[in-house]
DSSP file (Angstrom, degrees, kcal/mol; ACC not computed):
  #  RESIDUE AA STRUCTURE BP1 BP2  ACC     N-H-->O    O-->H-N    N-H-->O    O-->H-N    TCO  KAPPA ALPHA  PHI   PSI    X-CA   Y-CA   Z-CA
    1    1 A X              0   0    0      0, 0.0     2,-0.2     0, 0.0    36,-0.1   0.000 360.0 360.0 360.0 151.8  -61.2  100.3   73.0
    2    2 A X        -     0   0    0     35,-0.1     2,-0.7     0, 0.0     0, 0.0  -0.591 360.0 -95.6-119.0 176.2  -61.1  101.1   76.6
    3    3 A X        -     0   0    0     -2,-0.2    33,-0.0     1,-0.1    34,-0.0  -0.797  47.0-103.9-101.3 122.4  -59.7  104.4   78.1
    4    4 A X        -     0   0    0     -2,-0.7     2,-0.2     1,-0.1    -1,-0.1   0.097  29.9-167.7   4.7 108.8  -56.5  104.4   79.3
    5    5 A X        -     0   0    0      2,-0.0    -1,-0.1     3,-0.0     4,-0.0  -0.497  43.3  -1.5-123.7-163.7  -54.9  104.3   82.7
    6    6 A X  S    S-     0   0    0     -2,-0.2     3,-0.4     2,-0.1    -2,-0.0   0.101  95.1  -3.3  36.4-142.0  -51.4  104.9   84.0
    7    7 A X  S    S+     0   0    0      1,-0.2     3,-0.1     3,-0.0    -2,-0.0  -0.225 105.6  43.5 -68.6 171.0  -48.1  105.7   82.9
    8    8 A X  S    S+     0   0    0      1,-0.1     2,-0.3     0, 0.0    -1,-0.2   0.533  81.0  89.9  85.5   1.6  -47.5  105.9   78.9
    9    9 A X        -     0   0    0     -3,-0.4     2,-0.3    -5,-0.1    -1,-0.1  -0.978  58.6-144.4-141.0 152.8  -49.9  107.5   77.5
   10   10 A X        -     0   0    0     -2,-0.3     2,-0.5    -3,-0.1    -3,-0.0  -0.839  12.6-127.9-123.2 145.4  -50.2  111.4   76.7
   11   11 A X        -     0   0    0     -2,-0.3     2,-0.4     2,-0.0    -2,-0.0  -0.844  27.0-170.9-114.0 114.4  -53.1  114.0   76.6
   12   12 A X        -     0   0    0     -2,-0.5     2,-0.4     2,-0.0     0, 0.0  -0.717  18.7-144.3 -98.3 139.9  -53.3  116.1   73.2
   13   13 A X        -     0   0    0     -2,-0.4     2,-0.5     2,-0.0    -2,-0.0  -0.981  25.7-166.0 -99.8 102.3  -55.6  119.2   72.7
   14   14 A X        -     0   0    0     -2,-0.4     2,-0.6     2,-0.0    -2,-0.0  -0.875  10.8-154.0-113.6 127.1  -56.9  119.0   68.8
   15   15 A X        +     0   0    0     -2,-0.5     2,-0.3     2,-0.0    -2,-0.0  -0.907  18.2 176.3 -98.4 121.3  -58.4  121.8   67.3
   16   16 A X        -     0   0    0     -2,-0.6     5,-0.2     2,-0.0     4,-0.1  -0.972  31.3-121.0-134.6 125.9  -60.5  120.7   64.7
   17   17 A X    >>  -     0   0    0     -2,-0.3     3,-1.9     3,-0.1     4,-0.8  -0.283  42.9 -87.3 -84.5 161.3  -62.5  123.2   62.8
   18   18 A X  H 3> S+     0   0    0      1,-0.3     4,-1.5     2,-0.2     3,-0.1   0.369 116.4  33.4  33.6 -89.7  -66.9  122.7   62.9
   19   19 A X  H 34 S+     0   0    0      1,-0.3    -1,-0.3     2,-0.2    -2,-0.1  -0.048 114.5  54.9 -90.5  14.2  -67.9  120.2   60.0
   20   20 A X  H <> S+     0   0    0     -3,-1.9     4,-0.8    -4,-0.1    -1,-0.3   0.237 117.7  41.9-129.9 -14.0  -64.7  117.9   60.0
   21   21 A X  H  X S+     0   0    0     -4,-0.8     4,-0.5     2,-0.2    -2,-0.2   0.740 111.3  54.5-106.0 -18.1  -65.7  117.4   64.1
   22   22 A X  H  < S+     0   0    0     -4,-1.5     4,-0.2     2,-0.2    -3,-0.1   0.786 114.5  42.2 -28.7 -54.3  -69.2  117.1   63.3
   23   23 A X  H  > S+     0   0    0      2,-0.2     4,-1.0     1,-0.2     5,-0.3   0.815 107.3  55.3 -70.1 -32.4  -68.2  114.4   61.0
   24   24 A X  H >X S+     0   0    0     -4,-0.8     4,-0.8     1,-0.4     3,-0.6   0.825 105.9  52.5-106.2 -31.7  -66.0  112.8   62.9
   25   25 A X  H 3X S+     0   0    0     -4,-0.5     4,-1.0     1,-0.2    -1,-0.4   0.788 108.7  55.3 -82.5  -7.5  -68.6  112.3   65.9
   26   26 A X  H 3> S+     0   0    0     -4,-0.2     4,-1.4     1,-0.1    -2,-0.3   0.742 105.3  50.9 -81.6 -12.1  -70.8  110.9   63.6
   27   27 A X  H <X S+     0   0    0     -4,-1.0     4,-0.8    -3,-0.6    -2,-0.2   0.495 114.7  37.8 -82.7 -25.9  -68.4  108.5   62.6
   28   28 A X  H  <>S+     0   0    0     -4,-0.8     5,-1.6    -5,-0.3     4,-0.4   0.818 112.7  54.4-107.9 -34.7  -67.5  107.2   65.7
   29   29 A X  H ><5S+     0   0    0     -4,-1.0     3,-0.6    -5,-0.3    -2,-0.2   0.922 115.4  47.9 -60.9 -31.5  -71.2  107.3   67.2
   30   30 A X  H 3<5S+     0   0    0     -4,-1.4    -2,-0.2     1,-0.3    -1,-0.2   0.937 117.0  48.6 -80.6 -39.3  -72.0  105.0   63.5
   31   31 A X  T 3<5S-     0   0    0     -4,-0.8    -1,-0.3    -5,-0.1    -2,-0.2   0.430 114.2-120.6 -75.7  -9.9  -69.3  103.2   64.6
   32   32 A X  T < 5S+     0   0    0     -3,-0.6     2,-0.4    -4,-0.4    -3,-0.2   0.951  70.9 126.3  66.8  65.1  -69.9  102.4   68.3
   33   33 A X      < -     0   0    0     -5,-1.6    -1,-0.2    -4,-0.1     2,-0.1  -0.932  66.8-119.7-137.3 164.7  -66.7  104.2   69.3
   34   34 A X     >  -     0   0    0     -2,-0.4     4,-1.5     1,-0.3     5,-0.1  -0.171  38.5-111.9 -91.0 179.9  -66.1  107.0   71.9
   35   35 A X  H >> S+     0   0    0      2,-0.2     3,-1.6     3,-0.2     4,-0.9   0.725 123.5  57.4 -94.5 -82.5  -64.5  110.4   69.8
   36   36 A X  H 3> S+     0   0    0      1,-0.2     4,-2.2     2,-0.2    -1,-0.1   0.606 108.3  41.7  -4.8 -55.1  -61.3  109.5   71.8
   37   37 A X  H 3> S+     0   0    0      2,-0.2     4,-2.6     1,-0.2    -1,-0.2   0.924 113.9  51.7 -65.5 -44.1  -61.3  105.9   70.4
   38   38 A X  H XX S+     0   0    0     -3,-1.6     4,-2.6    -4,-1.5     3,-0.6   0.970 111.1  47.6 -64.8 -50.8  -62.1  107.1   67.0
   39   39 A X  H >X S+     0   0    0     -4,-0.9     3,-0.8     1,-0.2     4,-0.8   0.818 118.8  43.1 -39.4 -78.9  -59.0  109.8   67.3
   40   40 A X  H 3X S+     0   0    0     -4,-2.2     4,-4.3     1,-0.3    -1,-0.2   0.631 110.7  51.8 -24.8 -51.4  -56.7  106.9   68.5
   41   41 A X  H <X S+     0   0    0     -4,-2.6     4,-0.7    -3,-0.6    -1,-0.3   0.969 112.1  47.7 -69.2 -41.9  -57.9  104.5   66.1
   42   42 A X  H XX S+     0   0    0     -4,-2.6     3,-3.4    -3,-0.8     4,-1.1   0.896 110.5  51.4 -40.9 -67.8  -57.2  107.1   63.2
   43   43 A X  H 3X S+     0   0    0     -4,-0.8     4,-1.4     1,-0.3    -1,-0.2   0.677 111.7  44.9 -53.7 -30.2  -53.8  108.0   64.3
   44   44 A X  H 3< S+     0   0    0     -4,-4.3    -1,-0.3     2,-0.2    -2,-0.2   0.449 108.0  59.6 -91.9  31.4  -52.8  104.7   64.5
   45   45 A X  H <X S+     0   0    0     -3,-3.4     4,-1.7    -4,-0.7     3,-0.4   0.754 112.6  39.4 -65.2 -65.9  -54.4  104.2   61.2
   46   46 A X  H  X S+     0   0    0     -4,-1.1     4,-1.5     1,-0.2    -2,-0.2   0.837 111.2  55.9 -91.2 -12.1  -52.1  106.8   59.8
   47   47 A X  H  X S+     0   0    0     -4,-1.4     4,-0.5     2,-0.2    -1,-0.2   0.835 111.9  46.5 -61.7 -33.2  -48.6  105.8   61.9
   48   48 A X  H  > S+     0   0    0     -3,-0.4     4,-1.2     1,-0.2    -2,-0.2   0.775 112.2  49.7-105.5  -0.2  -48.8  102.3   60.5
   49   49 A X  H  < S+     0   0    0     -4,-1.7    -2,-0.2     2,-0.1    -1,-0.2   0.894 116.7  40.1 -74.7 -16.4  -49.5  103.5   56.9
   50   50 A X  H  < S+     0   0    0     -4,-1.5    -3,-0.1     2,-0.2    -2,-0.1   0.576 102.2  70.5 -99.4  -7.4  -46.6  105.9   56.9
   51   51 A X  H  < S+     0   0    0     -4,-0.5    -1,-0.2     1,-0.2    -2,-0.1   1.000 101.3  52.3 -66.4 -60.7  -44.7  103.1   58.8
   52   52 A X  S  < S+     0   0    0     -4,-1.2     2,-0.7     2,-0.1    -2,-0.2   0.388  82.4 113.9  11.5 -39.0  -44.9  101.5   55.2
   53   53 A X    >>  -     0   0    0      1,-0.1     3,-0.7     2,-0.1     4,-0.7  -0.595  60.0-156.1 -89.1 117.7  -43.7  104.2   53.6
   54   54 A X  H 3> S+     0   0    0     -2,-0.7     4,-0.7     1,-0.2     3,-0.2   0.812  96.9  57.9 -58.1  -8.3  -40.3  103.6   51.9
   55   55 A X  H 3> S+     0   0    0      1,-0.2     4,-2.3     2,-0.2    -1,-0.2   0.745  95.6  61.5 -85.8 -10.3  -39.8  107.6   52.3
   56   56 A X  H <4 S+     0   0    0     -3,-0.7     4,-0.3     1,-0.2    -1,-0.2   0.717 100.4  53.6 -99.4   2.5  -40.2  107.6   56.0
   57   57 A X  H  X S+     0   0    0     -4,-0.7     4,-1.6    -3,-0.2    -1,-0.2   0.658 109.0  51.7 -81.8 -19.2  -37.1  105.3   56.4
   58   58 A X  H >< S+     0   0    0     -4,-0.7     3,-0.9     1,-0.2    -2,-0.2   1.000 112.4  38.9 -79.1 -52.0  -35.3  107.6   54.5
   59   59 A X  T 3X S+     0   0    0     -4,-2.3     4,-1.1     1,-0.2     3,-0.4   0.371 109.3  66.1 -64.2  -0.7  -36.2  110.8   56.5
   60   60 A X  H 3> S+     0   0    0     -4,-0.3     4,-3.2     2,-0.2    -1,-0.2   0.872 113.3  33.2 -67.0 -46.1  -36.0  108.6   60.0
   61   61 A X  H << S+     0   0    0     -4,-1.6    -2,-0.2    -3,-0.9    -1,-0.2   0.105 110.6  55.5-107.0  31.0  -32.4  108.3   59.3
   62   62 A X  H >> S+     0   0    0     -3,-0.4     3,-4.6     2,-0.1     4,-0.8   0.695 118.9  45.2-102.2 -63.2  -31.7  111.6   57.6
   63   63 A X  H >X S+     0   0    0     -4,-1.1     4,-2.7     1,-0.4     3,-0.8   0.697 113.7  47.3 -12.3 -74.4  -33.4  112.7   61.3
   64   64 A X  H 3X S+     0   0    0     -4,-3.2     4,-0.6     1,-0.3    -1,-0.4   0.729 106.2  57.7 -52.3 -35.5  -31.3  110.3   63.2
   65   65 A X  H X> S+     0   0    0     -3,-4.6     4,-1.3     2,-0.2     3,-0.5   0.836 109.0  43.6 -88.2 -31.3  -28.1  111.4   61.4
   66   66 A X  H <X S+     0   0    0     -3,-0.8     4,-1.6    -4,-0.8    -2,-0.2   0.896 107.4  63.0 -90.7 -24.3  -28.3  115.2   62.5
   67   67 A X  H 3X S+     0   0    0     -4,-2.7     4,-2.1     1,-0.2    -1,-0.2   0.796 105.7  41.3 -38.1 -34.1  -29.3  114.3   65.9
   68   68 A X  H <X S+     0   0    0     -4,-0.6     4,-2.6    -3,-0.5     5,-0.4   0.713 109.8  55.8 -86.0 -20.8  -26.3  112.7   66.6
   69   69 A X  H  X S+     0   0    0     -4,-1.3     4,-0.7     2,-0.2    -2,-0.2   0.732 112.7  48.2 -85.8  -3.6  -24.1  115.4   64.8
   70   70 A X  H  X S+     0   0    0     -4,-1.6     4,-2.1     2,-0.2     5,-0.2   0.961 109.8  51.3 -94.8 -50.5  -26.1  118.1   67.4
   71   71 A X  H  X S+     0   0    0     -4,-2.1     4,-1.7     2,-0.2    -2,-0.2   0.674 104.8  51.0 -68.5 -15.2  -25.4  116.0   70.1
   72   72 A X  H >X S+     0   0    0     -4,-2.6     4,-1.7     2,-0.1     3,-0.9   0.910 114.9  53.6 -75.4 -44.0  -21.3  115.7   69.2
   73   73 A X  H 3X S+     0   0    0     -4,-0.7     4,-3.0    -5,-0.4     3,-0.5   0.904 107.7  43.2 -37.5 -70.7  -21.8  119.5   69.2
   74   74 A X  H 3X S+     0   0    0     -4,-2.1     4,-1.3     1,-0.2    -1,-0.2   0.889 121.3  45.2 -47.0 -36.4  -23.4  119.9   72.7
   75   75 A X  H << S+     0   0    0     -4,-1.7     4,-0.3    -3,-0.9    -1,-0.2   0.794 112.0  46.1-107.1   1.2  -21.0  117.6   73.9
   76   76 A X  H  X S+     0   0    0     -4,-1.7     4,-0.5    -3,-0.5    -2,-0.2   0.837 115.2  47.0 -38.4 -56.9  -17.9  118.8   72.3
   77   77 A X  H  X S+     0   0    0     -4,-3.0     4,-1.9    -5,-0.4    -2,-0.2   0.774 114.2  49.5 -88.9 -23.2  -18.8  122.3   73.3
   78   78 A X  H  X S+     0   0    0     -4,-1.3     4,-1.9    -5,-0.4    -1,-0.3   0.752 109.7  51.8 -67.5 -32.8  -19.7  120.9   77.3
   79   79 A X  H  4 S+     0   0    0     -4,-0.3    -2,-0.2     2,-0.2     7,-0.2   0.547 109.6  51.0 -96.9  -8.9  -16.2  119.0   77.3
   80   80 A X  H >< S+     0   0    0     -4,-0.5     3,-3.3    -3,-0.2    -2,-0.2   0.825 114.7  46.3 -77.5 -76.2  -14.4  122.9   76.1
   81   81 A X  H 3< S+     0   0    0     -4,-1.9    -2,-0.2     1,-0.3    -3,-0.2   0.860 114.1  40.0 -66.8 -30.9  -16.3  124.5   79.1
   82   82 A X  T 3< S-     0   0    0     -4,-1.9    -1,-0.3     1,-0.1     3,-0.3   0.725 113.7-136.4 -86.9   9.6  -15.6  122.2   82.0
   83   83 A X    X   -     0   0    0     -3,-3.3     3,-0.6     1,-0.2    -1,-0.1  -0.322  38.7 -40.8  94.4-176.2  -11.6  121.8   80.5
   84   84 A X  T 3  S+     0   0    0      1,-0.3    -1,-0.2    -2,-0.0    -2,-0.0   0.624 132.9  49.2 -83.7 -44.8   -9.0  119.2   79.8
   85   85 A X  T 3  S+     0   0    0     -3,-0.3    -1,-0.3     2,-0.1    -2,-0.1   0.403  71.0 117.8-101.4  10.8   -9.9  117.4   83.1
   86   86 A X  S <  S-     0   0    0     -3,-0.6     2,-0.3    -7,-0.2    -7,-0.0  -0.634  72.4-107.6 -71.4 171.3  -13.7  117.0   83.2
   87   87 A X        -     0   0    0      1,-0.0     2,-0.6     2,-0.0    -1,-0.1  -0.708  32.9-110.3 -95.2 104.9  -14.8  113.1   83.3
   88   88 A X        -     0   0    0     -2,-0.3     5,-0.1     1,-0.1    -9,-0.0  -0.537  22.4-154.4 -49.2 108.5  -16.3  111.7   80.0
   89   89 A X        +     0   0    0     -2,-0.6    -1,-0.1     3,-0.1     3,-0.0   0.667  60.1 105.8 -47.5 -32.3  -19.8  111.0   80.7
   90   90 A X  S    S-     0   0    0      1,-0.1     0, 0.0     2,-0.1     0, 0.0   0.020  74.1-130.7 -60.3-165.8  -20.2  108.2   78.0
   91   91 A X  S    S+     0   0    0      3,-0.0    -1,-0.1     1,-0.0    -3,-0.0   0.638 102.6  59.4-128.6 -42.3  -20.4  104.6   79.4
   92   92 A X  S    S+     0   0    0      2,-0.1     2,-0.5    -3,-0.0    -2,-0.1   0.457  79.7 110.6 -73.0   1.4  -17.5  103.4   76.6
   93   93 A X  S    S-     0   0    0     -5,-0.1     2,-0.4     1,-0.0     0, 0.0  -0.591  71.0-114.0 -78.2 141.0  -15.2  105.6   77.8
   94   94 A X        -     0   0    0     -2,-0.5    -6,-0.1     1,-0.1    -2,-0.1  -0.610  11.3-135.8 -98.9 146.1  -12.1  104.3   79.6
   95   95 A X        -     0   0    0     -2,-0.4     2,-0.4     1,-0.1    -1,-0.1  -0.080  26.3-116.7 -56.0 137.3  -11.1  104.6   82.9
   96   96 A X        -     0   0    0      3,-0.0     2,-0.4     1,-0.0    -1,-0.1  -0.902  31.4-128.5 -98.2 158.7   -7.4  105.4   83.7
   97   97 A X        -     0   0    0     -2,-0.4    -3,-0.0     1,-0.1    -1,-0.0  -0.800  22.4-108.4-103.7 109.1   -6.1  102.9   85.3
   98   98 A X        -     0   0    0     -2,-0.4    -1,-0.1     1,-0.1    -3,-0.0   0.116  45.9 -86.7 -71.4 165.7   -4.5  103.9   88.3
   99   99 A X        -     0   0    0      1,-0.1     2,-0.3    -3,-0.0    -1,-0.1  -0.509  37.9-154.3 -74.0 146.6    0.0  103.6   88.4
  100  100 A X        +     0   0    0     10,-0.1     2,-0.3     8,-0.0    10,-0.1  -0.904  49.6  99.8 -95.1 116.8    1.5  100.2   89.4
  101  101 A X  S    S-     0   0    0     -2,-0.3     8,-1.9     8,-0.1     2,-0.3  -0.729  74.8 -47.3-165.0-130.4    4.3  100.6   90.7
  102  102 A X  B     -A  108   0A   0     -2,-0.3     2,-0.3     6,-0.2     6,-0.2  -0.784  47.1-133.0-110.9 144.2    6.2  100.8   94.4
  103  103 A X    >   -     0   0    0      4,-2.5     3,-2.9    -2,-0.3     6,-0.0  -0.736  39.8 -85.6 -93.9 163.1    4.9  102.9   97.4
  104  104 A X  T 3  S+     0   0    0     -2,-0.3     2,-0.3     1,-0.3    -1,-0.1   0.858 131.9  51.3 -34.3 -63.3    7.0  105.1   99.5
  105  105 A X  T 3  S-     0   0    0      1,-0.2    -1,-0.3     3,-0.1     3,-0.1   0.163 115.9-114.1 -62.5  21.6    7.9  102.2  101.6
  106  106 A X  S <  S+     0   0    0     -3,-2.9    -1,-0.2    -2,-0.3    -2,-0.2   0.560  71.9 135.8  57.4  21.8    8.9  100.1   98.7
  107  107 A X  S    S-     0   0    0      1,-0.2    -4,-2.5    -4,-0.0    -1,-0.3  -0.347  74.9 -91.1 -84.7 177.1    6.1   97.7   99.2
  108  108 A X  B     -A  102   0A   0     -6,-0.2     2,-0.4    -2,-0.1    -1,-0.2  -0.423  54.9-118.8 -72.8 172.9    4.2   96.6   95.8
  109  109 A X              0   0    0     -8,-1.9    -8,-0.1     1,-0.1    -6,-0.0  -0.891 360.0 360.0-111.3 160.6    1.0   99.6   95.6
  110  110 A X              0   0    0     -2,-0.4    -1,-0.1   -10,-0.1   -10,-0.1   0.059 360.0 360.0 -81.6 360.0   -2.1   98.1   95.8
């Protein structure tokens, strides 16, 4: 694996204690790997076992379901403090439609 340039990718600080980072550079030096690569390769060693895992669908969407109920909270409690007339933010909310009708001069309004 080669190291990583540009956007997308993120820099972690792992504390790992002595004799399990001892190991783990012997493991990647037996292996012809950098300790970076080896880290990488582990963690996505354990993301696509746990993808696998029927219990981590369950807890994605127990996850997913109270995220959306904190976000109607936050945006409940944002649509109380700016009032009756703030502007729905959401992209499916509808526009009013402005009145059809006559203008002062009794032409049609535009």
């Amino acid at each position: 694996m080669s190291e990583p340039s540009g956007r997308g990718y993120k820099t972690l600080a792992v504390r790992l204690p002595d004799e399990l980072h001892a190991q783990l550079v012997l493991i990647a030096g037996l292996g012809g790997l950098s300790l970076n690569d080896a880290i990488r390769q582990g963690v996505q060693e354990l993301v696509d076992r746990r993808r696998g895992d029927g219990d981590l669908a369950a807890q994605a969407a127990q996850a997913l379901e109270e995220m959306e109920q904190e976000s109607a909270i936050k945006r409940q409690a944002l649509q109380a403090l700016l009032g009756p007339t703030a502007v729905k933010a959401t992209p499916s909310a509808e526009q009013p439609t402005p009145p059809r009708g006559r203008s002062r001069r009794g032409e049609p309004a535009s």
